[in-house]
Structures are given as structure tokens and as C-alpha cells.
C-alpha positions as CSV (number, residue, x, y, z in Angstrom):
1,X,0.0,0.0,0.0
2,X,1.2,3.7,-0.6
3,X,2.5,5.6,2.3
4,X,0.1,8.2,3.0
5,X,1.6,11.3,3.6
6,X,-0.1,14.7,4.7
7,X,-1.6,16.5,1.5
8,X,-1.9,20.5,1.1
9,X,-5.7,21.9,0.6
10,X,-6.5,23.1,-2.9
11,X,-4.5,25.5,-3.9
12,X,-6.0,29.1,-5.0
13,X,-4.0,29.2,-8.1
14,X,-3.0,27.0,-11.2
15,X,-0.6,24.4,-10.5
16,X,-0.8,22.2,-13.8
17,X,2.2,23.3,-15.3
18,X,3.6,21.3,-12.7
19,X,2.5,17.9,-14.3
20,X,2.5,16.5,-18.3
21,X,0.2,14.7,-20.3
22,X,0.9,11.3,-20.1
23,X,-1.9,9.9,-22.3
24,X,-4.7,12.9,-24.8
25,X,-7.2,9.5,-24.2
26,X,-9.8,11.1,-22.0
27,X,-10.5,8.1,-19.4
28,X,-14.1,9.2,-18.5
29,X,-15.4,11.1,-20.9
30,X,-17.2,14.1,-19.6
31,X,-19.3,13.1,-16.9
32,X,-21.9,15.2,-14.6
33,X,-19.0,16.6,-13.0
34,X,-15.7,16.5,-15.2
35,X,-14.5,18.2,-18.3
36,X,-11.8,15.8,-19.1
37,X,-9.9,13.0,-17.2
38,X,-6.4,12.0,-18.0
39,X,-3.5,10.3,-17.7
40,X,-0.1,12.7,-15.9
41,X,3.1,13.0,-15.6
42,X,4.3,14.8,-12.4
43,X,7.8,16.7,-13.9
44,X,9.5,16.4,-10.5
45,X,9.3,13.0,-10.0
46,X,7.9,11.0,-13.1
47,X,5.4,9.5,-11.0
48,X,1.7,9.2,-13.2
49,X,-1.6,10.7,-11.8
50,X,-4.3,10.9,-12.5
51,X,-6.3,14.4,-13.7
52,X,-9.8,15.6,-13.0
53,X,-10.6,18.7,-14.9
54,X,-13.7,20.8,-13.7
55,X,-16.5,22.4,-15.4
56,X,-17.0,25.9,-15.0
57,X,-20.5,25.8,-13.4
58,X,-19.3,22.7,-10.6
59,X,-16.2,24.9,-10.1
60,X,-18.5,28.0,-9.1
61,X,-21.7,26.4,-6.9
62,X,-18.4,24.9,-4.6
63,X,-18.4,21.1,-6.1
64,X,-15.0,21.2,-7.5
65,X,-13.4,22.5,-3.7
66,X,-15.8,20.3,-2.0
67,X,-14.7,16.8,-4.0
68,X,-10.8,17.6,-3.5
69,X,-11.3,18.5,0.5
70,X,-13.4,15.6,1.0
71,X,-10.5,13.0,-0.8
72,X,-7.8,15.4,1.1
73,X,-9.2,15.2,4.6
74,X,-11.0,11.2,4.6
75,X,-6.9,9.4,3.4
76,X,-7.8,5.7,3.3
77,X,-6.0,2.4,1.8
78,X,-9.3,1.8,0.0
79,X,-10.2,5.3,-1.0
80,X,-8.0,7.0,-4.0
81,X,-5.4,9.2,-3.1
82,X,-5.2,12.9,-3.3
83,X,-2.5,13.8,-4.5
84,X,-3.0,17.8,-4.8
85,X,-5.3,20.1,-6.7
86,X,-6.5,23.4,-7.5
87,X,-9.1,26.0,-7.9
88,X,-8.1,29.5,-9.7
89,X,-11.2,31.8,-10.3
90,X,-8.6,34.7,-10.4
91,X,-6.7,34.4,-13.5
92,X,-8.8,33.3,-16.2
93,X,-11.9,34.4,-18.2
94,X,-13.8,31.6,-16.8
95,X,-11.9,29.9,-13.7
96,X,-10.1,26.8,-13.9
97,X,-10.3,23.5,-11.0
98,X,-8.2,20.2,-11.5
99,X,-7.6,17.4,-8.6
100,X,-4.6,15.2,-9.2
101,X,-5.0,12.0,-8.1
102,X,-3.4,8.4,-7.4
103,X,-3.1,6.5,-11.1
104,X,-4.7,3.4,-10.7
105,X,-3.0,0.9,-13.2
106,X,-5.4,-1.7,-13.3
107,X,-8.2,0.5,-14.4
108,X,-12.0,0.4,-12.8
109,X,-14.1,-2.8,-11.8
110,X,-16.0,-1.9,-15.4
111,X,-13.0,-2.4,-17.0
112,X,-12.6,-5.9,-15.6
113,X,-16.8,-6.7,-16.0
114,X,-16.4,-6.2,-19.5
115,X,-13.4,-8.1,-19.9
116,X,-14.9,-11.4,-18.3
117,X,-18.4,-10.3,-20.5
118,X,-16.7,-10.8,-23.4
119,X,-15.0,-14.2,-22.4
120,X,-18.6,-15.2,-21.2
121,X,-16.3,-16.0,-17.5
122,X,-17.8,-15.4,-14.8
123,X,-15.6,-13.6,-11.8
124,X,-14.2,-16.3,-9.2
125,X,-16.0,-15.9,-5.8
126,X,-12.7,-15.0,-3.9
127,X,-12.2,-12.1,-6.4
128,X,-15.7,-11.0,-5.7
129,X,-14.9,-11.5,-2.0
130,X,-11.5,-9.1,-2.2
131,X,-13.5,-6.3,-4.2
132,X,-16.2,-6.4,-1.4
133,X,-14.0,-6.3,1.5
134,X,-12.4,-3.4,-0.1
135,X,-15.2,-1.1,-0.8
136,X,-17.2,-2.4,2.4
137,X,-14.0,-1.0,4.3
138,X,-14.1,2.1,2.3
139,X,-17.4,2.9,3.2
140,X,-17.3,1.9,6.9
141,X,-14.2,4.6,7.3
142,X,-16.4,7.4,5.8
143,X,-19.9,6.7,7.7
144,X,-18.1,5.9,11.4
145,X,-14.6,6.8,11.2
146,X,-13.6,2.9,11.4
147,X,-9.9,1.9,9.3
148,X,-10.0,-1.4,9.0
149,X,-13.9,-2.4,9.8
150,X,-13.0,-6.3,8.4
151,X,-10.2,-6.7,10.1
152,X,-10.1,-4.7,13.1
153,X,-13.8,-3.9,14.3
154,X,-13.8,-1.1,16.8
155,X,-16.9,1.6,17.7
156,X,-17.2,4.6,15.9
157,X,-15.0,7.4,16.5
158,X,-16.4,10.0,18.4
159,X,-17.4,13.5,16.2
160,X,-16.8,11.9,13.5
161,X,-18.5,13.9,10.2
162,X,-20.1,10.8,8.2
163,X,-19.7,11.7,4.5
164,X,-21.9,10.3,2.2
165,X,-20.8,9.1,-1.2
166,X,-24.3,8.8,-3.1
167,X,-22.7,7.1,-6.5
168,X,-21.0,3.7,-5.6
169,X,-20.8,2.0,-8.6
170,X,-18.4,-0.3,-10.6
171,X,-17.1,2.4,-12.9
172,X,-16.0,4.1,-9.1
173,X,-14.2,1.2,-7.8
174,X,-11.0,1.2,-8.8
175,X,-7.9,-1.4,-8.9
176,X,-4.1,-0.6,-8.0
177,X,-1.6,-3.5,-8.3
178,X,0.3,-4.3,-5.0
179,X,4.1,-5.0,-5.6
180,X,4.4,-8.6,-4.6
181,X,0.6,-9.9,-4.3
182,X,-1.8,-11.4,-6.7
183,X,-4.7,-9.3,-5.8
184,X,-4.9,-5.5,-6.5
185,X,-5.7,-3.0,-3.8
186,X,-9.4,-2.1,-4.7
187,X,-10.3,1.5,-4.2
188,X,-13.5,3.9,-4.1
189,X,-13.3,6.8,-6.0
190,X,-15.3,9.9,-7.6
191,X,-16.5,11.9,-4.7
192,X,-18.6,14.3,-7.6
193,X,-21.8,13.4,-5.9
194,X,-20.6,13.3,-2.0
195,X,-22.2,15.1,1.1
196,X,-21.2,15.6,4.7
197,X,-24.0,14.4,7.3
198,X,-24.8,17.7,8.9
199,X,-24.1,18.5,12.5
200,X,-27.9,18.1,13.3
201,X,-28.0,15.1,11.5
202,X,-30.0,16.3,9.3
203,X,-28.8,14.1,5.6
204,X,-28.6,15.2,2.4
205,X,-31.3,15.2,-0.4
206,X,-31.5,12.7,-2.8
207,X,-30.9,13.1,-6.1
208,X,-28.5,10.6,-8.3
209,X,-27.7,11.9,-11.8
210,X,-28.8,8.9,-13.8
211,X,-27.2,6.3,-12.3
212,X,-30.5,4.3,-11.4
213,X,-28.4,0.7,-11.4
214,X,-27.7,0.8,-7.7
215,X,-29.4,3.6,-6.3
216,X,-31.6,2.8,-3.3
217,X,-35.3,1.8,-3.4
218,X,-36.4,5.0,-1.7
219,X,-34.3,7.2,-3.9
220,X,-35.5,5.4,-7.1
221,X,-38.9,5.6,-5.5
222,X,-38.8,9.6,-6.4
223,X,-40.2,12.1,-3.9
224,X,-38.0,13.8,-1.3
225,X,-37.1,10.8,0.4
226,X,-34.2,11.5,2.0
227,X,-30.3,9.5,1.5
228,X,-29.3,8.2,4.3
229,X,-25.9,6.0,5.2
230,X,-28.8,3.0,4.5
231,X,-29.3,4.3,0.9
232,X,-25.0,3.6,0.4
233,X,-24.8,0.6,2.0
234,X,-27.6,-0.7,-0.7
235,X,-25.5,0.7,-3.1
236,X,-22.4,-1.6,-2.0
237,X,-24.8,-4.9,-2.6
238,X,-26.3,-3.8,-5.6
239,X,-22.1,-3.3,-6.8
240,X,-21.6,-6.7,-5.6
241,X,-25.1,-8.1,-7.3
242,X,-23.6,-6.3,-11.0
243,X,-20.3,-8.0,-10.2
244,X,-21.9,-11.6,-9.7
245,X,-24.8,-10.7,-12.4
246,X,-22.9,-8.7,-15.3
247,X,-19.7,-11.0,-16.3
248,X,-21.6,-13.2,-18.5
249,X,-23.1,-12.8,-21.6
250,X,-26.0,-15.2,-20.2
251,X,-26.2,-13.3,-17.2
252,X,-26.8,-14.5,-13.7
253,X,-29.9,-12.9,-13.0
254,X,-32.0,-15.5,-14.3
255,X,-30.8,-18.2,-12.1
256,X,-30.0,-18.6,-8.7
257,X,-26.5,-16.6,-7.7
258,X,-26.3,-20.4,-5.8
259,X,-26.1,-22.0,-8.8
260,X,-22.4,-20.3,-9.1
261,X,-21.8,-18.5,-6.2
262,X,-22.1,-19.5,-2.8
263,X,-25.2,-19.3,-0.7
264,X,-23.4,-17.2,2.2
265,X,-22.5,-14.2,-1.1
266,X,-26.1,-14.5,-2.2
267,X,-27.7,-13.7,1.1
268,X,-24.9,-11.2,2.4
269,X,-26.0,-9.1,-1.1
270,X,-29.9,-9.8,0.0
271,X,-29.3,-8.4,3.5
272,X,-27.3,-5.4,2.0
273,X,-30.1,-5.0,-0.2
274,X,-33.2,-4.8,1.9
275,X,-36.1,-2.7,0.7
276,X,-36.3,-1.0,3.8
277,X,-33.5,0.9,5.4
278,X,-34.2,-0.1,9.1
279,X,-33.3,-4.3,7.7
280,X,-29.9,-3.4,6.3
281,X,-27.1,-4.1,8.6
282,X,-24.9,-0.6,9.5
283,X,-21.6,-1.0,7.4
284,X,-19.2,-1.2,9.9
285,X,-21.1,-4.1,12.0
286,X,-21.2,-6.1,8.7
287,X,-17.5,-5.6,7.9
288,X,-16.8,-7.4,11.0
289,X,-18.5,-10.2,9.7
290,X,-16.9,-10.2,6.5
291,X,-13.7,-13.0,7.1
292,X,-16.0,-15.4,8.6
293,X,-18.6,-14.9,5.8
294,X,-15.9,-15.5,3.1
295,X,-14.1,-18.3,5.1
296,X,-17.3,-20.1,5.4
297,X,-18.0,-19.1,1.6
298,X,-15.2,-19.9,0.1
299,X,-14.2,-23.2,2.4
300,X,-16.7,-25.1,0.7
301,X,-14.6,-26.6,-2.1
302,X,-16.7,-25.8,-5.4
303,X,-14.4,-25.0,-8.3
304,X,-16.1,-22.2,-8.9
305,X,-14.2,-21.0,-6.1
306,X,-10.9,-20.8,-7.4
307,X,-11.3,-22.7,-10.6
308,X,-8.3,-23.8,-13.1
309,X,-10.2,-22.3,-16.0
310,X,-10.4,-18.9,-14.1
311,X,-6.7,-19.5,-14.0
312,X,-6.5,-20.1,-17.2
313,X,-8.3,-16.8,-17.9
314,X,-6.3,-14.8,-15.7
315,X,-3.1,-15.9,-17.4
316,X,-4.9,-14.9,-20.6
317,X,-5.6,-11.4,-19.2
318,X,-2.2,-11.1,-17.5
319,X,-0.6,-11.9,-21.0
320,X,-2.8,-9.3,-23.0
321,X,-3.5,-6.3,-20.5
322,X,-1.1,-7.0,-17.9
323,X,-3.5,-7.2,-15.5
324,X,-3.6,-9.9,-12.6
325,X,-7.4,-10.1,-13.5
């Protein structure tokens, strides 16, 4: 894992001179709040970033400084890494916002989705355990404070401002290899949509862009249902769900998740994704489940497991992307 060092707040003035462009491909298009996101070079060290540029309007109603404070102040193994960023709305005819941030070289759970999609190869059930430990960790650290809720359950920290994340999604989740292990360190990214749970607890209002695929029941609903730390905990089951449903070309949906997975993953994604918010378990209590879930999930011996034609596949991937997955 990277060593995480302190980061400086946004700067007030233009510090991309201070980087290159590594790669013109823009990675993500320009979403609901980007104008462009690339591959860079920092100059002083040659270490790749990544770049988020801003549009003008999310750079001027705040969301721009909000996303970079939010990754500066909430450092995390499994969220990305801010590296530094800026707003300038002195210098320009229109002002200028860019966060520079960790380059993940393994790409987004997406990525990897459609890569098993078109192999028609469904994701082995460890893999699917590592990604959920990941982003179930993630999560747990930004509703209660908690570092390692899977590992090393402890009660929330006191005054802790829960920040919600409202877009939790496999384009978000991202995958950094790890010098010496198989698996990549899985990561939760793209804090466009985020909100900090008010001092008077009050939570934010829902509204999600588009992204209907793993919003909430009660956001989906419509109305002015409110989102609550309930509504992202759906959201990490409904990840998981795509992940289990989404790597075939058949599709898992239309038979039991049993019938590949194991029976512990297809109830731990039904109890994540409980209609009502009241039945689904608080993030950080489930976490602390999580190793005796997979060890009693994965202990069970089916090939689908750890299968030698997953091997197979990996060595396929490893050989054409460079990718462990």
C-alpha cells in the first residue's frame, strides 16, 4: 500500500504546469462533474496521476473544492489518493479547477466486468470477496470513522462527520496492483456526488444523476425521500449483485446466484439490499462479519471457487493487458 503522507488543501492558483500529459485519451469522458480525465506525468518525480478537470458551473456552486477537500481530509488504503489540486477563479476568463489523483494501473471494476463479458467467464467468488472487503472497508471509514472495519472492528469514533458518497458503482471502484501480491488494492473513488451528514443530523437530499443501477429503493422511488448512510450501503450490494450478475453474456440474474456462487455471497448481497433501510445491517457491524462470511463461503470446495479455467483466464488477461485479473 502507498504511504500516505499529509496533502496540502486546494491551492488558490494554477498548478498544472507542474505535471504532463501522459496519455490525450480522455478516461471518462465528460461526466456530470468533469471536463476531461487523464493520464499525468508529475515533472519532478515522473510519478503518473491521475487528472480531473472541472466544469466551470461545478467549479463555481463549490463542487469542484468540495470533492478535493473531501479525498484530502478522509486518506484511506481503499479510497483514491489525493495527490494535490487546485481551484483558480482569479486568472482566467472563466476559472479553472483540476484534482490530481493516485493512477490506478489496473483500471475500474468496469473495466474488468467487461473483460470477463466478453470471455462469457464469470468472476471467481474470492475475487468478488477481495473487491467487497475493499469497498465495504471504504465505506465503513467514511460513515463511522472505522480503518480497518473487516479486520479490526472497533466503535465509531467520536465526532466523526459521516460523509456520504451517493454514486457507488463499478465504474468508481477502482484497482491498483500491489508489488508482490496477486490481488490488486481495490479502491472507491469519484466523490462528484458526495455530502457531509450535517451536524444536526439532518442528511442530504436525494438526487442521483442517472445512475438508477444501484441507487436505493427510496431514492428510485422519487419524492424527497431523503439519503441516508442505509441508501450507500444498498448501493455496495447492488455493486456486488452487478459484479456476480454482469460477467456473462447469459447473465446470472435469471438463475439462482447459488447455482455459481455461494449461498453465504447471495444472502450477504440480500441483507445489503433490503427494501427497507431499518433491515440493512450498518456498514461497519457487517464488515466485522466479512472474514467469517468468506471463510465459510469460500471453504466449501466448489471449483467455482478458485477454478483452473479462471486460471487459465487470468493468465490470458495477464498476458494481453497486464493485469492480474
Amino acid at each position: 500500500m502507498p504511504t500516505k503522507t499529509a496533502r496540502p488543501p486546494p491551492y488558490k492558483h494554477d498548478i498544472s504546469h507542474k505535471f504532463q500529459l501522459a496519455d490525450s485519451h480522455n478516461l471518462g469522458g465528460h461526466g456530470c462533474f468533469n471536463a476531461g480525465v487523464f493520464i499525468v506525468k508529475r515533472i519532478s518525480t515522473g510519478e503518473n496521476a491521475v487528472q480531473k478537470r472541472y466544469k466551470t458551473e461545478d467549479i463555481r456552486n463549490g463542487t469542484a473544492e468540495f470533492e478535493m477537500r473531501v479525498m484530502q481530509k478522509y486518506s484511506h488504503d481503499n479510497i483514491v489518493e489525493y495527490l494535490c489540486g487546485f481551484v483558480d477563479e482569479t486568472t482566467h476568463h472563466e476559472p479553472v479547477a483540476s484534482v490530481f489523483m493516485e493512477y490506478c494501473d489496473e483500471g475500474n471494476v468496469n473495466d474488468v466486468l467487461k473483460e470477463h463479458f466478453k470471455l462469457d467467464q464469470p468472476m471467481a467468488e474470492n475475487k468478488v470477496w477481495h473487491i467487497a472487503t475493499g469497498l465495504v472497508n471504504a465505506v465503513a471509514f467514511l460513515q463511522y470513522g472505522v480503518r480497518d472495519a473487516c479486520f479490526n472492528p472497533e466503535p465509531p469514533k467520536p465526532n466523526w462527520t459521516g460523509v456520504l458518497h451517493r454514486d457507488i458503482k463499478p465504474d468508481n471502484i477502482f484497482l491498483c496492483s500491489q508489488p508482490g501480491e496477486l490481488l490488486p488494492r481495490v479502491v472507491l473513488g469519484d466523490f462528484g456526488q458526495g455530502y457531509l451528514v450535517n451536524d444536526d443530523g439532518k442528511w442530504g437530499r436525494q438526487y442521483m444523476f442517472g445512475n438508477t443501477s444501484t441507487a436505493p429503493p427510496e431514492v428510485n422511488a422519487g419524492g424527497l425521500c431523503a439519503y441516508t448512510f442505509a441508501g450507500d450501503v444498498y448501493a455496495v450490494g447492488a455493486t456486488i449483485r452487478i459484479i456476480c450478475e454482469d460477467t456473462t453474456q447469459a447473465g446470472l440474474a435469471g438463475f439462482p446466484f447459488g447455482s455459481y456462487y455461494s449461498d453465504v455471497l447471495t444472502v450477504a448481497i440480500s441483507d445489503l439490499t433490503r427494501a427497507e433501510q431499518f433491515q440493512r445491517p450498518r456498514m461497519d457491524i457487517f464488515g466485522s462479519l466479512m472474514p467469517e462470511l468468506q471463510h465459510s463461503a469460500l471453504s466449501r470446495g466448489s471449483h467455482h471457487r478458485f477454478g483452473p479455467s479462471y486460471r487459465d483466464f487470468d493468465q490470458r488477461q495477464h498476458q494481453r493487458h497486464r493485469r492480474r485479473w
